[in-house]
N, CA, C and O atoms as CSV, one atom per row, in Angstrom:
chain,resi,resn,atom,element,x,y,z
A,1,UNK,N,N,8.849,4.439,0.473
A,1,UNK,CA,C,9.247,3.051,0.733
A,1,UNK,C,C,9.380,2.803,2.218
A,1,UNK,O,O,9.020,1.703,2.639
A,2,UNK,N,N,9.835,3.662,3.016
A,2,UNK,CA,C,10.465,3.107,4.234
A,2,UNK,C,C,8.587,3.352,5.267
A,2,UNK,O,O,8.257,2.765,6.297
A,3,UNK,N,N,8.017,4.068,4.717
A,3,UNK,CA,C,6.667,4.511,5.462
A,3,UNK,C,C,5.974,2.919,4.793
A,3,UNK,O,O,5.467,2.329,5.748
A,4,UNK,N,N,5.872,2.398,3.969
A,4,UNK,CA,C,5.444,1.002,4.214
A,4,UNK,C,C,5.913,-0.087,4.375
A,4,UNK,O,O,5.355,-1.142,4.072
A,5,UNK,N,N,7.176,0.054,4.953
A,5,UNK,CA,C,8.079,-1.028,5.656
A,5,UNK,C,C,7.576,-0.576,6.919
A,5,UNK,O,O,7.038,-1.475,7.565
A,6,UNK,N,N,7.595,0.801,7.581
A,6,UNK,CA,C,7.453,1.307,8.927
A,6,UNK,C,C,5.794,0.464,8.780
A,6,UNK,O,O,5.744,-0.552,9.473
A,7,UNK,N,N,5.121,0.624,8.367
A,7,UNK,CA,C,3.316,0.439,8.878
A,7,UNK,C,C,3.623,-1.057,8.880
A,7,UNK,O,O,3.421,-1.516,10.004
A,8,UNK,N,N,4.032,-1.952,8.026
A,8,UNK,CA,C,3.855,-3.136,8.435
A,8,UNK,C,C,4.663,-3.837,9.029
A,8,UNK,O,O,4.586,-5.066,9.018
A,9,UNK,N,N,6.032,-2.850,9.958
A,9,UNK,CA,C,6.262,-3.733,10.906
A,9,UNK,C,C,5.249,-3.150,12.057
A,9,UNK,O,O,5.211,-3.680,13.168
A,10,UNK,N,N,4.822,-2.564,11.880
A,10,UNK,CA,C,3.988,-1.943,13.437
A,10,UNK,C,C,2.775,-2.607,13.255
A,10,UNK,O,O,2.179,-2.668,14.330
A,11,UNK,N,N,2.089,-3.192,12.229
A,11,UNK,CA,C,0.902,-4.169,12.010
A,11,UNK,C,C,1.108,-5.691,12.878
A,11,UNK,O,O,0.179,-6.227,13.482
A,12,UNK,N,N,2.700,-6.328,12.793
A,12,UNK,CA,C,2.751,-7.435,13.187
A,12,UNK,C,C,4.202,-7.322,13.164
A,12,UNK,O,O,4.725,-7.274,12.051
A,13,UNK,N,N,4.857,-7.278,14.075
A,13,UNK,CA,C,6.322,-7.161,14.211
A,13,UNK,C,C,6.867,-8.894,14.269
A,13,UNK,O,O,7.793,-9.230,13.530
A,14,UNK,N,N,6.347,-9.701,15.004
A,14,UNK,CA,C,6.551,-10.998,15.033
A,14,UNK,C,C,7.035,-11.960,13.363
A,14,UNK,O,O,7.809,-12.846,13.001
A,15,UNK,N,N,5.841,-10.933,12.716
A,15,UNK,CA,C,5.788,-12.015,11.078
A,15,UNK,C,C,6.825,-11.430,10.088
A,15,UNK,O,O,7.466,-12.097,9.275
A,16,UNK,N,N,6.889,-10.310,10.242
A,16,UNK,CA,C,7.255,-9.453,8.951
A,16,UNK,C,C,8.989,-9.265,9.246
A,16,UNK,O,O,9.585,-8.634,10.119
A,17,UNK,N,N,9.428,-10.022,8.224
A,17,UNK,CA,C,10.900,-9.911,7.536
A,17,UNK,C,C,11.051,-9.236,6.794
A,17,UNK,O,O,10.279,-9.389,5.847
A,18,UNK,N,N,12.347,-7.755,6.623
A,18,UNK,CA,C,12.218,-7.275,5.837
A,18,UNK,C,C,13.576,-7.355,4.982
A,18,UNK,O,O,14.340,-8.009,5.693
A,19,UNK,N,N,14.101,-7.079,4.052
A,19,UNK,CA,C,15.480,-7.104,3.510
A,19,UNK,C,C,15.572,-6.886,2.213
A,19,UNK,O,O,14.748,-6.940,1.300
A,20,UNK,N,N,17.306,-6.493,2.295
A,20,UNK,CA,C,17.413,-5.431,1.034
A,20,UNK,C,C,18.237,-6.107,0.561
A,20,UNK,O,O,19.251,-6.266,1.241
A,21,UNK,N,N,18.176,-6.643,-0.504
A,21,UNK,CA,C,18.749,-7.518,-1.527
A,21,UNK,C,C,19.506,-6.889,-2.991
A,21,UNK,O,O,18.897,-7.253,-3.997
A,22,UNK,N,N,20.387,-6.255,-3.192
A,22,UNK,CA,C,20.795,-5.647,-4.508
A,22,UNK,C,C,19.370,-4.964,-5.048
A,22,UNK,O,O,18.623,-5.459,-5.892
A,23,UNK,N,N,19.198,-3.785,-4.393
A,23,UNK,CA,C,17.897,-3.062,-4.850
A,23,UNK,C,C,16.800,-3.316,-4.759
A,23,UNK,O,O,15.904,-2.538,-5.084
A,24,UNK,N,N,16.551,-4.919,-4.115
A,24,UNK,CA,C,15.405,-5.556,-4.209
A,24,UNK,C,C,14.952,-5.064,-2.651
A,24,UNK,O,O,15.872,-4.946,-1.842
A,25,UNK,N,N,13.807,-4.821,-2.274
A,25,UNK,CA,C,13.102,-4.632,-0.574
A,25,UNK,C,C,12.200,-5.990,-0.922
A,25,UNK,O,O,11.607,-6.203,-1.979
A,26,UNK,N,N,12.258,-6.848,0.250
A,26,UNK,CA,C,11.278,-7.778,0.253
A,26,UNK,C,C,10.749,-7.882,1.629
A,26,UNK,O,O,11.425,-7.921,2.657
A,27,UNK,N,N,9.087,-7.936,1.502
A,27,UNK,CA,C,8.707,-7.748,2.814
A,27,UNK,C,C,7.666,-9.145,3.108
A,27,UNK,O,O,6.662,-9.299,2.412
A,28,UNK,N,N,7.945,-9.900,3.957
A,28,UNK,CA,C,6.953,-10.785,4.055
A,28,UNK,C,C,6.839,-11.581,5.286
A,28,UNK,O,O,7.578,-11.711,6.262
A,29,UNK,N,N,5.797,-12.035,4.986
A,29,UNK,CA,C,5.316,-12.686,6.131
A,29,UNK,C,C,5.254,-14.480,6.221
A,29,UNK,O,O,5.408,-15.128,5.186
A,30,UNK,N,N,5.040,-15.104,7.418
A,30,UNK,CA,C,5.573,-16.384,7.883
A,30,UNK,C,C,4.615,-17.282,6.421
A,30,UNK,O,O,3.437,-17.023,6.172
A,31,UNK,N,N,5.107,-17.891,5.957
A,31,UNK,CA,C,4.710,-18.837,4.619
A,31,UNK,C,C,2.613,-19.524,5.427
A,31,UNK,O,O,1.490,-19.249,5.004
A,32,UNK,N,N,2.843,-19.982,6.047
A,32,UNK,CA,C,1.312,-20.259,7.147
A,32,UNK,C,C,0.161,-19.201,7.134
A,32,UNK,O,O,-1.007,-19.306,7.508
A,33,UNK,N,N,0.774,-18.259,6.644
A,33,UNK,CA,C,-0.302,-16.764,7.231
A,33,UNK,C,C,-1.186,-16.469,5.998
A,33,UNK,O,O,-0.622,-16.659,4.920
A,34,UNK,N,N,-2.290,-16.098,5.961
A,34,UNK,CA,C,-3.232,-15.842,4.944
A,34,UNK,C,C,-3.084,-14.148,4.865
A,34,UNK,O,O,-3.859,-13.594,4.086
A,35,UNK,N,N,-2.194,-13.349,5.577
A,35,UNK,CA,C,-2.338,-11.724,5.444
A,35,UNK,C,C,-0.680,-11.305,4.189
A,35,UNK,O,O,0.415,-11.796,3.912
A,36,UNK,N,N,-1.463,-10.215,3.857
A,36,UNK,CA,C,-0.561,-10.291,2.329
A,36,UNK,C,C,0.529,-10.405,2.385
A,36,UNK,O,O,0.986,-10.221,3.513
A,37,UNK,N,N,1.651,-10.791,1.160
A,37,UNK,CA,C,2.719,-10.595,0.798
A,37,UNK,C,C,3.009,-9.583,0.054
A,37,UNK,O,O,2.332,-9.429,-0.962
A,38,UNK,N,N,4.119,-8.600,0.366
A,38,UNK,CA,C,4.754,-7.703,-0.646
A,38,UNK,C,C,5.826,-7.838,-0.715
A,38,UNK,O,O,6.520,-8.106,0.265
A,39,UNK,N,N,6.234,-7.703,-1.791
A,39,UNK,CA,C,7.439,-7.711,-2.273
A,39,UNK,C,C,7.693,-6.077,-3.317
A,39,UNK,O,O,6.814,-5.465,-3.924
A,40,UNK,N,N,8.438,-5.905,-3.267
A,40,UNK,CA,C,8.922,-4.269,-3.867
A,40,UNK,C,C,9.808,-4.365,-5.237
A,40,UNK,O,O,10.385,-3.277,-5.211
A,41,UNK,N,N,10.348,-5.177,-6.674
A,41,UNK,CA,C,11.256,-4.821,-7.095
A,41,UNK,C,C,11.655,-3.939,-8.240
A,41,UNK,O,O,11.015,-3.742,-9.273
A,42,UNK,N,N,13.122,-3.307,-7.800
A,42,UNK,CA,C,13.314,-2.271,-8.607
A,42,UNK,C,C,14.145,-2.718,-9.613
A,42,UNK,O,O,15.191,-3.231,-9.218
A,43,UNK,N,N,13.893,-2.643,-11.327
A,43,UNK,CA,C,14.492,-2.816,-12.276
A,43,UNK,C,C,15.067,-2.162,-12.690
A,43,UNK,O,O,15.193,-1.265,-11.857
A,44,UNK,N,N,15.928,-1.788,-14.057
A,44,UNK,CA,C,16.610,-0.581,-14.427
A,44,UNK,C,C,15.200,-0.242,-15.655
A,44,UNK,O,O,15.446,0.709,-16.397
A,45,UNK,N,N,14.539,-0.576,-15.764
A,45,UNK,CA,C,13.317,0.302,-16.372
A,45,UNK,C,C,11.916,0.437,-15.397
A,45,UNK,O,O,11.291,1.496,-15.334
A,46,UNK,N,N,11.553,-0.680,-14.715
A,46,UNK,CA,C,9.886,-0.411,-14.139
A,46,UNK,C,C,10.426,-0.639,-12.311
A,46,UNK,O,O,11.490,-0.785,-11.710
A,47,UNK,N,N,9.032,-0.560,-11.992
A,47,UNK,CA,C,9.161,-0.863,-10.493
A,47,UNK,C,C,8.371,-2.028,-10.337
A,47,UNK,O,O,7.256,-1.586,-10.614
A,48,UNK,N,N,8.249,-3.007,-10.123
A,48,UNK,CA,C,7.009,-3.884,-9.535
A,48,UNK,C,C,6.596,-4.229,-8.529
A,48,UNK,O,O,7.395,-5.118,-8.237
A,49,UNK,N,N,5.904,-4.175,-7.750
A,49,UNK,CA,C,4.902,-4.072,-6.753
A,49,UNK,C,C,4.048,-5.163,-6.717
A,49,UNK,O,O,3.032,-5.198,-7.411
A,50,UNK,N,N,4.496,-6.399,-5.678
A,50,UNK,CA,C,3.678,-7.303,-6.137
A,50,UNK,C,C,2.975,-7.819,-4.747
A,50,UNK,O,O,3.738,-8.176,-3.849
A,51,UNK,N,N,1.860,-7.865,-4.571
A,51,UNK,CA,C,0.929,-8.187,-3.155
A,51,UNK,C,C,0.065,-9.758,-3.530
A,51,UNK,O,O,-0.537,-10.278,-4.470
A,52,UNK,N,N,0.407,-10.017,-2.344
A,52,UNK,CA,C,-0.301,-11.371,-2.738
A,52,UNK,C,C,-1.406,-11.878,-1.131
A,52,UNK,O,O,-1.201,-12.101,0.062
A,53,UNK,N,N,-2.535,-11.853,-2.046
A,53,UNK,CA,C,-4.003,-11.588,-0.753
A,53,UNK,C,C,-4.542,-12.976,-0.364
A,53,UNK,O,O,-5.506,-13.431,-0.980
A,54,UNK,N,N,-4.021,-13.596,0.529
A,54,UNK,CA,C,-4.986,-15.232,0.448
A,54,UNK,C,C,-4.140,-15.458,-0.967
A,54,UNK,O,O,-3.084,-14.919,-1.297
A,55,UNK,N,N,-5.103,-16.625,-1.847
A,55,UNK,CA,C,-4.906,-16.958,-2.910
A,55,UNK,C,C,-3.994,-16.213,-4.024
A,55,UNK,O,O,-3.085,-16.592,-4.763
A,56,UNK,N,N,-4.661,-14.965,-3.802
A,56,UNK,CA,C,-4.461,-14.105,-5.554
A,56,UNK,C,C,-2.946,-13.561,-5.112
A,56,UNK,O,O,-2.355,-13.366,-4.050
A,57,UNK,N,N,-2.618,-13.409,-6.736
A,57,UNK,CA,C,-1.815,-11.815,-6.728
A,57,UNK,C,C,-1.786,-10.942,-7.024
A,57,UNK,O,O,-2.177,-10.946,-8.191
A,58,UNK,N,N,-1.454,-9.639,-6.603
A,58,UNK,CA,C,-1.667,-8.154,-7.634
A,58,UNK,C,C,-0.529,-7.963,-8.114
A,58,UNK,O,O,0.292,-7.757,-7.220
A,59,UNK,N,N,-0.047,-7.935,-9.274
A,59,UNK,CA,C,1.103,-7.083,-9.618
A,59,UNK,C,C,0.594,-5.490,-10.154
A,59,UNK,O,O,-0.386,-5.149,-10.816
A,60,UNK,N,N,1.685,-4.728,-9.571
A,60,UNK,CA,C,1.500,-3.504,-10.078
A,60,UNK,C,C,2.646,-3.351,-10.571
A,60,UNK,O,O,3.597,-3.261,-9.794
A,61,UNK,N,N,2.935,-3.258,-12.494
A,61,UNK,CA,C,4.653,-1.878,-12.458
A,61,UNK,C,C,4.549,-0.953,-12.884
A,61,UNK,O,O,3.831,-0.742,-13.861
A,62,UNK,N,N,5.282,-0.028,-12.250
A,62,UNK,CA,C,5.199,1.087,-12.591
A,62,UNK,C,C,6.518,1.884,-13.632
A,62,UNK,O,O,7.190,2.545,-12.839
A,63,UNK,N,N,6.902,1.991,-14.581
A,63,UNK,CA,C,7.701,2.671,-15.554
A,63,UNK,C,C,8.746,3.502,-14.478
A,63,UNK,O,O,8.305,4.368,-13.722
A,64,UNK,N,N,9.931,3.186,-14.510
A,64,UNK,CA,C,10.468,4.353,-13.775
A,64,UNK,C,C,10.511,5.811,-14.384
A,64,UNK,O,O,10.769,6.773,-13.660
A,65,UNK,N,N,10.236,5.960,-15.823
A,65,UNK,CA,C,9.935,7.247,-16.344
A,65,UNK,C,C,8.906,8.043,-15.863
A,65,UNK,O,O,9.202,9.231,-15.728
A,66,UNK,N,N,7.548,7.646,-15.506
A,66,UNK,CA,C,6.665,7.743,-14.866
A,66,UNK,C,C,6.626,7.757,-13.227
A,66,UNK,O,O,5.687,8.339,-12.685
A,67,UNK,N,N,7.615,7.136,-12.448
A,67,UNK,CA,C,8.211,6.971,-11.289
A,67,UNK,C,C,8.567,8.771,-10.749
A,67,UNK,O,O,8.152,9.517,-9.862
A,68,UNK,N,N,9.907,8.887,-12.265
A,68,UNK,CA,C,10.389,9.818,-11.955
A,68,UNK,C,C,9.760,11.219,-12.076
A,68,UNK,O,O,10.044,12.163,-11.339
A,69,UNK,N,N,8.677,11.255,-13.315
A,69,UNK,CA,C,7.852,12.768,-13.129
A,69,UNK,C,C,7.088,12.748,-11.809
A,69,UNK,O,O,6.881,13.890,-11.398
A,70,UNK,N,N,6.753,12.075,-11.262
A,70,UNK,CA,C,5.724,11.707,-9.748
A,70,UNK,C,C,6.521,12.348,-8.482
A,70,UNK,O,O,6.218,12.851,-7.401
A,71,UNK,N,N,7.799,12.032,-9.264
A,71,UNK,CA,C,8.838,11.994,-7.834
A,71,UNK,C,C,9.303,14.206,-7.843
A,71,UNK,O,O,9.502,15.061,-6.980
A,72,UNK,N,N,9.263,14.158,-9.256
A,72,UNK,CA,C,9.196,15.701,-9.482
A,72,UNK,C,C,8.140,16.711,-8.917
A,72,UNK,O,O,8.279,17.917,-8.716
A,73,UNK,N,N,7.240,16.051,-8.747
A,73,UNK,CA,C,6.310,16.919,-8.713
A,73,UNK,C,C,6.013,17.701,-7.175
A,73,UNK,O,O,5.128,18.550,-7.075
């Protein structure tokens, strides 16, 4: 987590707000800007991962059960 908070403040330090909200990391950039949005949130079951490119969005979640064998390994 903190290695892609670190890369995208060093991409654009000017745009990128970052903050920790009751478990939540939200990282984003000035509402005007066409370069992505992420947002990070952590549930008490999944993770979601949500990037938003120009137009689109990606969500990714990930199971924290699955989180946690990854994190084992």
């Amino acid at each position: 987590m903190h290695q892609i908070e670190k890369t995208l403040q060093k991409t654009n330090n000017k745009q990128i707000s970052t903050s920790l909200n009751g478990g939540v990391l939200f990282l984003t950039k000035s509402s005007n800007s066409t370069k992505p949005l992420i947002s990070i949130v952590t549930t008490a079951s999944q993770v979601c991962i949500n990037i938003k490119i120009y137009t689109a969005f990606i969500y990714v979640m990930i199971p924290k059960k699955l989180l946690n064998v990854l994190q084992k390994q």
